[in-house]
The first five atom37 places (N, CA, C, CB, O) and aatype in JSON, in Angstrom:
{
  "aatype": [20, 20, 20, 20, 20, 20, 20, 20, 20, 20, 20, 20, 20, 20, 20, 20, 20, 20, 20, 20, 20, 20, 20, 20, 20, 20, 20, 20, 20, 20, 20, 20, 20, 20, 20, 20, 20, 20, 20, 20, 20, 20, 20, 20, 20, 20, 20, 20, 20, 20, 20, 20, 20, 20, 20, 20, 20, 20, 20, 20, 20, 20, 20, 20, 20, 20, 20, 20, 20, 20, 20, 20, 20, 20, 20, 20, 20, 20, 20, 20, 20, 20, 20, 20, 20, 20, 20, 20, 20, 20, 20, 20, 20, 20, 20, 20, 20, 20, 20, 20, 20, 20, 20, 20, 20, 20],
  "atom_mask": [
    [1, 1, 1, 1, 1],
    [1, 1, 1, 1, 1],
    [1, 1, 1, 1, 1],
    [1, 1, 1, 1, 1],
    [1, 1, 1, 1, 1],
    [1, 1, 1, 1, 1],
    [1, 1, 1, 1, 1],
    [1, 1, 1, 1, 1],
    [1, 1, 1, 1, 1],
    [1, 1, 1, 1, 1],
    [1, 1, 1, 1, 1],
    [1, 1, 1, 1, 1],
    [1, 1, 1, 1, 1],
    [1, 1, 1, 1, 1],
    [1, 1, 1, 1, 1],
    [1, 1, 1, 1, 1],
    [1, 1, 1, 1, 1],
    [1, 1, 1, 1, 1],
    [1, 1, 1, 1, 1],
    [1, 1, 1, 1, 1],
    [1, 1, 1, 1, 1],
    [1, 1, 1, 1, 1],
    [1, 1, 1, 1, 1],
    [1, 1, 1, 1, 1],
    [1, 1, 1, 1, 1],
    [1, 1, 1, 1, 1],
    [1, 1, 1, 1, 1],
    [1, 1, 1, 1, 1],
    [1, 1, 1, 1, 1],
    [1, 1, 1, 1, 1],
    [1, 1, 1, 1, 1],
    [1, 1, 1, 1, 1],
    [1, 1, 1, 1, 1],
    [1, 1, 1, 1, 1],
    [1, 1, 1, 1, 1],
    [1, 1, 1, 1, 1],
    [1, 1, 1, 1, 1],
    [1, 1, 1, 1, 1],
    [1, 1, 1, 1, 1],
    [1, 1, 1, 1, 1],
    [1, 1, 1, 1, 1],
    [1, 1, 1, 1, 1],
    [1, 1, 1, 1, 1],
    [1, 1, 1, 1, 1],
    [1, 1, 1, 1, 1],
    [1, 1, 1, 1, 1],
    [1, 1, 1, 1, 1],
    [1, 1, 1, 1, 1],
    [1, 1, 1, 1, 1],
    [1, 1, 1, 1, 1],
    [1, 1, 1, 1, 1],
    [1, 1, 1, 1, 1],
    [1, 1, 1, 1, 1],
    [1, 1, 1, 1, 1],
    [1, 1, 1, 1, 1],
    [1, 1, 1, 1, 1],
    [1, 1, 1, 1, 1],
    [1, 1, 1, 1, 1],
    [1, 1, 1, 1, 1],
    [1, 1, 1, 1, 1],
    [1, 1, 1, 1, 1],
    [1, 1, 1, 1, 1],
    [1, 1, 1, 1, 1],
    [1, 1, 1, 1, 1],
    [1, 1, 1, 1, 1],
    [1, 1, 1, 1, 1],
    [1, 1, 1, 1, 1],
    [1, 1, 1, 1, 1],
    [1, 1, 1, 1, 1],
    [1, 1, 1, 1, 1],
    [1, 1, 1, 1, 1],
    [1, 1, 1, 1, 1],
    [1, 1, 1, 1, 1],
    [1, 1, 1, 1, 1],
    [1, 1, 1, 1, 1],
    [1, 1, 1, 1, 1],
    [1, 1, 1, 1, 1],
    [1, 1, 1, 1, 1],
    [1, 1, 1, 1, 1],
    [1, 1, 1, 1, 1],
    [1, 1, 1, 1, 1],
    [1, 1, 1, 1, 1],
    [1, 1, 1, 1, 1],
    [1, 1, 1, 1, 1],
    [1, 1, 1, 1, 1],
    [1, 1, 1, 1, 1],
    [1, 1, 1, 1, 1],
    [1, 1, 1, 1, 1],
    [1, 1, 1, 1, 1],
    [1, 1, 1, 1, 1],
    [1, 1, 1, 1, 1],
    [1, 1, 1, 1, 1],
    [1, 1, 1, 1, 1],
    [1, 1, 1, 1, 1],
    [1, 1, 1, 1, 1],
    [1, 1, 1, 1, 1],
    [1, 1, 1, 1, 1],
    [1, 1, 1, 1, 1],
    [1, 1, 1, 1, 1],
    [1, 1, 1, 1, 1],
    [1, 1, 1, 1, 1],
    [1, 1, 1, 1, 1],
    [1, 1, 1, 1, 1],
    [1, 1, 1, 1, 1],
    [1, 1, 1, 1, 1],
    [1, 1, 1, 1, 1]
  ],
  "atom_positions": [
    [[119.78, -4.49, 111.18], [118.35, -4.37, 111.25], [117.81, -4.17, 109.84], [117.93, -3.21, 112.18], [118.49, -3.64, 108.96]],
    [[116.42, -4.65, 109.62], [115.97, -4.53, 108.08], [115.48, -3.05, 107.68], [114.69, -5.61, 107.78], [115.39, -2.23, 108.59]],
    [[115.18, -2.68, 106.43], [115.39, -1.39, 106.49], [113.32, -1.45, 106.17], [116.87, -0.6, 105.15], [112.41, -0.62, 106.14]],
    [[113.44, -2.73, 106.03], [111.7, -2.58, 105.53], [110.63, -2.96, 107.24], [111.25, -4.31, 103.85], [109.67, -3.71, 107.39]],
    [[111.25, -2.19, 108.11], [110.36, -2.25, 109.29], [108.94, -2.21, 109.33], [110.65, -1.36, 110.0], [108.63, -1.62, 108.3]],
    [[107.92, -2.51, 109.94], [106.8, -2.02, 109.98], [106.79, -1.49, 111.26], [105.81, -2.87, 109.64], [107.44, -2.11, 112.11]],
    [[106.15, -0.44, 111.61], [105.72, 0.17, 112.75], [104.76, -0.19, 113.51], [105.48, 1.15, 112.56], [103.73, 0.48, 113.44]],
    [[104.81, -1.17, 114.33], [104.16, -1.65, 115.56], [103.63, -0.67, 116.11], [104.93, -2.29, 116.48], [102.44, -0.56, 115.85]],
    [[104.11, 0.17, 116.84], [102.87, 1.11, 117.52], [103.62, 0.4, 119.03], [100.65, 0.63, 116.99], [104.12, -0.71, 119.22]],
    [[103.42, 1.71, 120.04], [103.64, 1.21, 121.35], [102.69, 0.49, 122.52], [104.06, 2.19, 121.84], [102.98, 0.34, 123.7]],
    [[101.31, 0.02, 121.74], [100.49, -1.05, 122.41], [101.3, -2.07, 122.23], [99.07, -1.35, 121.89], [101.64, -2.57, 123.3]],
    [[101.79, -2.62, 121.18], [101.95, -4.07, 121.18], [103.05, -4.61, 122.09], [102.21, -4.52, 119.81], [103.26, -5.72, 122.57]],
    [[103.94, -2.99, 122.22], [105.35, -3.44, 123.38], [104.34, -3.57, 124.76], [106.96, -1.8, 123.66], [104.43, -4.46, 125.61]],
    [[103.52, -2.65, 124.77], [103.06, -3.05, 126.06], [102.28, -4.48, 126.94], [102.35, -2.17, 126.11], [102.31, -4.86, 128.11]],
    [[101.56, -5.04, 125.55], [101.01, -6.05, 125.62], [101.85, -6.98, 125.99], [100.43, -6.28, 124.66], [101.61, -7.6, 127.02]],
    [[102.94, -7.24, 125.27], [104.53, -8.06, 125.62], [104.98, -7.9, 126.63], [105.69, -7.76, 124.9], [105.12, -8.85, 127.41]],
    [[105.32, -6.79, 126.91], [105.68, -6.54, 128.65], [104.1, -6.86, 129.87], [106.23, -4.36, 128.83], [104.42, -7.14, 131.03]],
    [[102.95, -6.82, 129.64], [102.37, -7.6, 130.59], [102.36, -8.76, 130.29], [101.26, -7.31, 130.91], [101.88, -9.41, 131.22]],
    [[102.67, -9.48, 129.33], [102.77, -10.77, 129.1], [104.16, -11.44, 129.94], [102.78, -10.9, 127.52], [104.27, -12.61, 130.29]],
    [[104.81, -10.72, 130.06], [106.15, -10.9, 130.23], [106.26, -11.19, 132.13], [107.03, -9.37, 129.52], [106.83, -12.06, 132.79]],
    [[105.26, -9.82, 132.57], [105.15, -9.9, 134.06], [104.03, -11.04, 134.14], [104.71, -8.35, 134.83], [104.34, -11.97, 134.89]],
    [[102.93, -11.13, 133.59], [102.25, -11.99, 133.71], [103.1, -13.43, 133.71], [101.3, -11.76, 132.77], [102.82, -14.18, 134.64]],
    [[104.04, -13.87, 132.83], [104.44, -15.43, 132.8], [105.79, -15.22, 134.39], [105.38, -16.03, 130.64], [105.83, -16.05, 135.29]],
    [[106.26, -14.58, 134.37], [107.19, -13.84, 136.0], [106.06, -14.05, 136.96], [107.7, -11.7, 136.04], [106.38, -14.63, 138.0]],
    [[104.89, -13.72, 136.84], [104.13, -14.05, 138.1], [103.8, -15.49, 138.35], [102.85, -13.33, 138.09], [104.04, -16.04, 139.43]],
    [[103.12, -16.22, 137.08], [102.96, -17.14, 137.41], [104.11, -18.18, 137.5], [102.09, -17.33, 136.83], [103.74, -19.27, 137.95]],
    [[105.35, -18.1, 137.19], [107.03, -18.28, 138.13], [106.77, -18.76, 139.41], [107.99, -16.72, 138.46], [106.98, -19.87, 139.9]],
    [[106.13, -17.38, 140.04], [106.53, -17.39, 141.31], [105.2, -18.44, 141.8], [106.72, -15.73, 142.03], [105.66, -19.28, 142.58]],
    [[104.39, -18.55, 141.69], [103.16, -19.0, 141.97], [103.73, -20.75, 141.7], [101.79, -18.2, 140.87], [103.69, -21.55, 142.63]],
    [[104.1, -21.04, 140.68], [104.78, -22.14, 140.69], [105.97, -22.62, 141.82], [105.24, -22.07, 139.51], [106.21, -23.64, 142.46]],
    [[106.48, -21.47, 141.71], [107.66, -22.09, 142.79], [107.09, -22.33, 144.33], [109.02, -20.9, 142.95], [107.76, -22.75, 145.27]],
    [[105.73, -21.97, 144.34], [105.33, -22.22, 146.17], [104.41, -22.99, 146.23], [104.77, -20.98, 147.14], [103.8, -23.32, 147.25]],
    [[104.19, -23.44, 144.86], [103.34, -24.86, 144.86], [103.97, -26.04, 144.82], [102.49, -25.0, 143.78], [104.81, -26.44, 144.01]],
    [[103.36, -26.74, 146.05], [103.91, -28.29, 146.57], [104.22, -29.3, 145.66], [102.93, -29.02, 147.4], [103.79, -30.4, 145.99]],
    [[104.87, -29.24, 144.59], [104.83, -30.62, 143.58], [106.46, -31.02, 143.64], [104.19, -30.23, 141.66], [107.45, -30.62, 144.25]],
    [[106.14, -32.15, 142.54], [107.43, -31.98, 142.7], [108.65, -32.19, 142.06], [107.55, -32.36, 143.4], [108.47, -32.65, 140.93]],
    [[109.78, -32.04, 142.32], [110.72, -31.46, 142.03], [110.97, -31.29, 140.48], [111.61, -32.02, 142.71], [111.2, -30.17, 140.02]],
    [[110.94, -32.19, 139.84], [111.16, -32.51, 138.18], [109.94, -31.76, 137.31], [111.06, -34.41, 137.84], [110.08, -31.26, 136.19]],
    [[108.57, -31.81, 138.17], [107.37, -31.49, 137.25], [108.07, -29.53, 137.29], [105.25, -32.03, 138.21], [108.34, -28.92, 136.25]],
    [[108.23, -28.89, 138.78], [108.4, -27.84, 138.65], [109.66, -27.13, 137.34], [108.57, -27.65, 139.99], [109.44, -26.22, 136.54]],
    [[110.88, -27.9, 137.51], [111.72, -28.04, 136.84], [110.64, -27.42, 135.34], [112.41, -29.62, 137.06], [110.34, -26.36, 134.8]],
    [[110.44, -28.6, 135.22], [109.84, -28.75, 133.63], [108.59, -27.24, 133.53], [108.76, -30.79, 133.43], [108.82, -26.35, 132.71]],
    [[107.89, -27.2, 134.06], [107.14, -25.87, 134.13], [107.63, -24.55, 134.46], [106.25, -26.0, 134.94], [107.08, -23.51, 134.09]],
    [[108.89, -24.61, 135.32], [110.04, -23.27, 135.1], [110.18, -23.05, 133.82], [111.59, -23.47, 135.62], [109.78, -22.03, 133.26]],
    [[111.07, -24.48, 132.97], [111.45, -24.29, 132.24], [110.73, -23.84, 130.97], [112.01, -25.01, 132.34], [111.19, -23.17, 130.04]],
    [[109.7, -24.28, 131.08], [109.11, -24.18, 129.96], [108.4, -22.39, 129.73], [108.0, -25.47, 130.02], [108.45, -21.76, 128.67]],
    [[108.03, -22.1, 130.54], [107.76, -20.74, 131.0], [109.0, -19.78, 130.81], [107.34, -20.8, 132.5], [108.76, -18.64, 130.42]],
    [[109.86, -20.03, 130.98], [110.95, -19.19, 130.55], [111.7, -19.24, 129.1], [111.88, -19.4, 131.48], [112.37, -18.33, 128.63]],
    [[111.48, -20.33, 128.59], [111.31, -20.37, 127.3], [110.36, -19.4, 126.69], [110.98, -21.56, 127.01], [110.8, -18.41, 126.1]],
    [[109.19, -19.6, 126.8], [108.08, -19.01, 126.13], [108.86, -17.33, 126.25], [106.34, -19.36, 127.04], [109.36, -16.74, 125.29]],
    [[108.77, -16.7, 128.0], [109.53, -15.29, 128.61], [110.36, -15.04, 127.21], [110.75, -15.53, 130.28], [110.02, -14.34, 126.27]],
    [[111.61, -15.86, 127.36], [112.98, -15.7, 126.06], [112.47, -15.4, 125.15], [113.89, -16.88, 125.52], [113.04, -14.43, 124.65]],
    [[111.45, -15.8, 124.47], [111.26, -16.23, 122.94], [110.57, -14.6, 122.6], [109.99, -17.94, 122.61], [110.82, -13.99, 121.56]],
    [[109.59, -14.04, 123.76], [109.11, -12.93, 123.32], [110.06, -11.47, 123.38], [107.9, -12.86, 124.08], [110.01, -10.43, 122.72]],
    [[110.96, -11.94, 124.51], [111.86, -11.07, 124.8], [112.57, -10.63, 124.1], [112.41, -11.29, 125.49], [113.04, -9.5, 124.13]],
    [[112.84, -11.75, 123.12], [113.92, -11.78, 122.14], [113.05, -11.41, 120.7], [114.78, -13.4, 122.16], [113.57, -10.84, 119.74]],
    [[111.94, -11.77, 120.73], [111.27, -11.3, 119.35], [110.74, -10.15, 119.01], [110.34, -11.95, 119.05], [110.58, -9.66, 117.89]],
    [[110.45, -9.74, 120.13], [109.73, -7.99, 120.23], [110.91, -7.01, 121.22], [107.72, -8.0, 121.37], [111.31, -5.97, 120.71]],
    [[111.27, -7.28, 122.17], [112.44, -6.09, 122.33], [113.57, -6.01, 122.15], [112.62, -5.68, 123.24], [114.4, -5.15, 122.47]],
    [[113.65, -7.13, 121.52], [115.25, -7.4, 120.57], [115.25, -6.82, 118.99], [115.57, -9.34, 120.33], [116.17, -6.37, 118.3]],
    [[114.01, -7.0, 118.77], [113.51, -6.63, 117.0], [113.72, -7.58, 116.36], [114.23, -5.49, 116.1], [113.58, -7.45, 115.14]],
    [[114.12, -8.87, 116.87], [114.39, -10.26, 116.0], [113.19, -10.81, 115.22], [114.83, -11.47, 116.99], [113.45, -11.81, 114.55]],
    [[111.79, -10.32, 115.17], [110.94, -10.74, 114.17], [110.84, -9.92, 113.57], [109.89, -11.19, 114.36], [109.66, -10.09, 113.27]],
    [[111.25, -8.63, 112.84], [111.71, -7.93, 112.34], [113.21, -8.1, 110.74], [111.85, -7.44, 113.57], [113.43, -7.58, 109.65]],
    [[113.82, -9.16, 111.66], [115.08, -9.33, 111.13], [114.87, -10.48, 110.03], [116.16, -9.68, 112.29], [113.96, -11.3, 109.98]],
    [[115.81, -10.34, 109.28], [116.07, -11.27, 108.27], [115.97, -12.81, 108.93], [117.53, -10.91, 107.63], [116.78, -13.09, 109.82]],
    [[114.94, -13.87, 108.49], [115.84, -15.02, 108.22], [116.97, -15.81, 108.56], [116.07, -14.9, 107.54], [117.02, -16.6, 109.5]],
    [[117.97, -15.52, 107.68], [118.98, -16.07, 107.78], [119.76, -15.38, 109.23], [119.63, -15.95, 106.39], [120.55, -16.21, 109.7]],
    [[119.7, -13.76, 110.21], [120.06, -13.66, 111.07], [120.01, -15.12, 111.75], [119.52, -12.64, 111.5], [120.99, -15.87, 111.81]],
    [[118.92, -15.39, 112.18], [118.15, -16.07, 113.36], [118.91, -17.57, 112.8], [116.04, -15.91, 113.36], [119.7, -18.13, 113.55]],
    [[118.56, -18.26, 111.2], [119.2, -19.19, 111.33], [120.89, -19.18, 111.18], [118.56, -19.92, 110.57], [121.58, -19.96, 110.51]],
    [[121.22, -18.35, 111.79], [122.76, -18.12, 112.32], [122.87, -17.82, 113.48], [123.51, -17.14, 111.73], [123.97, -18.11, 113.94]],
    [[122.1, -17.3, 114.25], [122.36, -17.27, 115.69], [122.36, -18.47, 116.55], [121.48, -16.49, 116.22], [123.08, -18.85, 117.48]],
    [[121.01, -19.09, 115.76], [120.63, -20.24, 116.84], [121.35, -21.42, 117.28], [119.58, -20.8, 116.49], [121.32, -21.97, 118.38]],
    [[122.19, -21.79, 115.88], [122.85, -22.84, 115.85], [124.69, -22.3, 116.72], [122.74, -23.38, 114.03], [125.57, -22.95, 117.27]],
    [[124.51, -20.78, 116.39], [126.05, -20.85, 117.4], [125.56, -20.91, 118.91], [127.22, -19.21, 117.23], [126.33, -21.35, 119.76]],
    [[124.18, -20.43, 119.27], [124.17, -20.25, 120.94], [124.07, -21.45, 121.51], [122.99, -19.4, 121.57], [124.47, -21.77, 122.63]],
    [[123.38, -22.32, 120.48], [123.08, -24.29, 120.97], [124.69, -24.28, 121.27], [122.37, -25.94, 119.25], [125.06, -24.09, 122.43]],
    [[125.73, -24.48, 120.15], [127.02, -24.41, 120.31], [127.74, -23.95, 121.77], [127.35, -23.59, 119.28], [128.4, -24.59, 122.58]],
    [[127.27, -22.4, 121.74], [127.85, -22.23, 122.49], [127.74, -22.9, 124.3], [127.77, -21.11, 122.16], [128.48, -23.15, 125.25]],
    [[126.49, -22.93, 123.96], [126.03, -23.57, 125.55], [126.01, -25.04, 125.9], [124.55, -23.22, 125.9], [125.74, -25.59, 126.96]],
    [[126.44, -25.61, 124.54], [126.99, -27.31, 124.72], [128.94, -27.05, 124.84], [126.41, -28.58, 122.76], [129.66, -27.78, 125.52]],
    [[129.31, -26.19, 124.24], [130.72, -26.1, 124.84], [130.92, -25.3, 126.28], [131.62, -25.37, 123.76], [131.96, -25.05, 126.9]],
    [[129.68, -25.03, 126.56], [130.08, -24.44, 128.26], [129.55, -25.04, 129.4], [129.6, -22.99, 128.57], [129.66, -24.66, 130.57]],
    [[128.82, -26.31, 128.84], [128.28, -27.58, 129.41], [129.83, -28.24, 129.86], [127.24, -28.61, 128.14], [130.25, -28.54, 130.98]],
    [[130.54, -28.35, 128.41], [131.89, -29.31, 128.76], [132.47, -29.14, 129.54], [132.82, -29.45, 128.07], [133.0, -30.11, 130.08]],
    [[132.73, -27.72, 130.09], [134.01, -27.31, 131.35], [133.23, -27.69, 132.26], [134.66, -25.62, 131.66], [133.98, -27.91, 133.22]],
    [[131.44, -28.06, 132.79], [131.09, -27.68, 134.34], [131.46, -28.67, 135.11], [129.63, -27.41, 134.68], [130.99, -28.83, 136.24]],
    [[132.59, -29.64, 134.41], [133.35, -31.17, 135.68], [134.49, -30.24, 135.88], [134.03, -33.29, 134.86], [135.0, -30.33, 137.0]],
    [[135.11, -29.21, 134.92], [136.74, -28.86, 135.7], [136.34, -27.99, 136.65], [138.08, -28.05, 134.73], [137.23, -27.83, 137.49]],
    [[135.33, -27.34, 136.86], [135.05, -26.29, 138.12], [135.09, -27.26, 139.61], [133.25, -25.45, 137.9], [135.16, -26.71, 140.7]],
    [[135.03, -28.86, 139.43], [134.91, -29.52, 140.45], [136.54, -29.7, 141.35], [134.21, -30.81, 139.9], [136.91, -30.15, 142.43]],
    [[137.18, -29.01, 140.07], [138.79, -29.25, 140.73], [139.01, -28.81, 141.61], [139.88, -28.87, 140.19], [139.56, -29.38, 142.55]],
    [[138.46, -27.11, 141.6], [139.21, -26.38, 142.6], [138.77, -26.76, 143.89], [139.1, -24.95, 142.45], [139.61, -26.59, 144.78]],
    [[137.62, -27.26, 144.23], [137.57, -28.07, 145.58], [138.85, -28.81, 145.75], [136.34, -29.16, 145.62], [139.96, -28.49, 146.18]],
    [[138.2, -30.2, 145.12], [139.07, -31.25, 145.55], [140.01, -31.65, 144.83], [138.52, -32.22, 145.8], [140.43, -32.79, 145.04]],
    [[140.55, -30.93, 143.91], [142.03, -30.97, 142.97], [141.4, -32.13, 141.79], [143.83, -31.73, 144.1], [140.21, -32.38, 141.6]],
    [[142.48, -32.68, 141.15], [141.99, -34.02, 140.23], [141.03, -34.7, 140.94], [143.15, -35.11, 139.88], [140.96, -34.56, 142.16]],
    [[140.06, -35.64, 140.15], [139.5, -36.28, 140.74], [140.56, -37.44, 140.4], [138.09, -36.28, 140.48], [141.25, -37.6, 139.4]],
    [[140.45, -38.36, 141.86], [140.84, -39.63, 141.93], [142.71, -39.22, 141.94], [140.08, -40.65, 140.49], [143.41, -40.21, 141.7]],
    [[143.18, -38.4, 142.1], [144.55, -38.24, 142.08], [145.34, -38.65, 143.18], [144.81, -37.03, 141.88], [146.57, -38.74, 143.21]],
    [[144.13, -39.03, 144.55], [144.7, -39.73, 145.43], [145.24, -40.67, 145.2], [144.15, -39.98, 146.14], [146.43, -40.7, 145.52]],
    [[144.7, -41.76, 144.61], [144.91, -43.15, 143.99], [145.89, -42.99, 143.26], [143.86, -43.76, 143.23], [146.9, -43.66, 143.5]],
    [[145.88, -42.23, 142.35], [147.33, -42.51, 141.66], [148.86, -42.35, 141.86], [147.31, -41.98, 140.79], [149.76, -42.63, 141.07]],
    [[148.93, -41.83, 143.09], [150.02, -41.78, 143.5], [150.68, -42.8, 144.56], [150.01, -40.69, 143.83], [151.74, -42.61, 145.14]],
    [[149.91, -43.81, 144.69], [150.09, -45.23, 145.85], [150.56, -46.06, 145.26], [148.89, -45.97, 146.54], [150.79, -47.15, 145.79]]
  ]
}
């Protein structure tokens, strides 16, 4: 953490946290509206982005932090969540074993 903090004051956490229930409400308000499937997708998503970004900037202390933290985090979590993309075909094994392993044994 930097040692040159400024002191926010406990309005601004609060403002963040109704912001926070506020974008959670309108979540749910989305999810019981009739559209469809891809637009909701995309308006989840995007809404929980925004959620992350404050979550992570004000009760994490990450706008606070150095710089170079952030451009070191970001590029390992992209990382990490494109190498945990790669395994989600071997979870298909434990169903049905190899795929196509029927065939290869005829």
């Amino acid at each position: 953490m930097s040692t040159s903090q400024k002191n926010e004051g406990l309005g601004t956490y609060f403002v963040v946290y109704f912001l926070v229930l506020a974008i959670a409400g309108m979540q749910v308000i989305i999810a019981y509206e009739n559209i469809d499937p891809s637009q909701m997708v995309l308006r989840m998503l995007s809404l929980a982005i925004i959620q992350a970004g404050l979550a992570v900037m004000f009760f994490m202390h990450m706008k606070t932090e150095k710089r170079s933290l952030l451009l070191t985090l970001v590029p390992v979590t992209v990382f990490v969540l494109l190498m945990m993309n790669m395994i989600w075909s071997d979870s298909y094994r434990i169903l049905g074993g190899a795929p196509f392993a029927k065939y290869l044994g005829q």
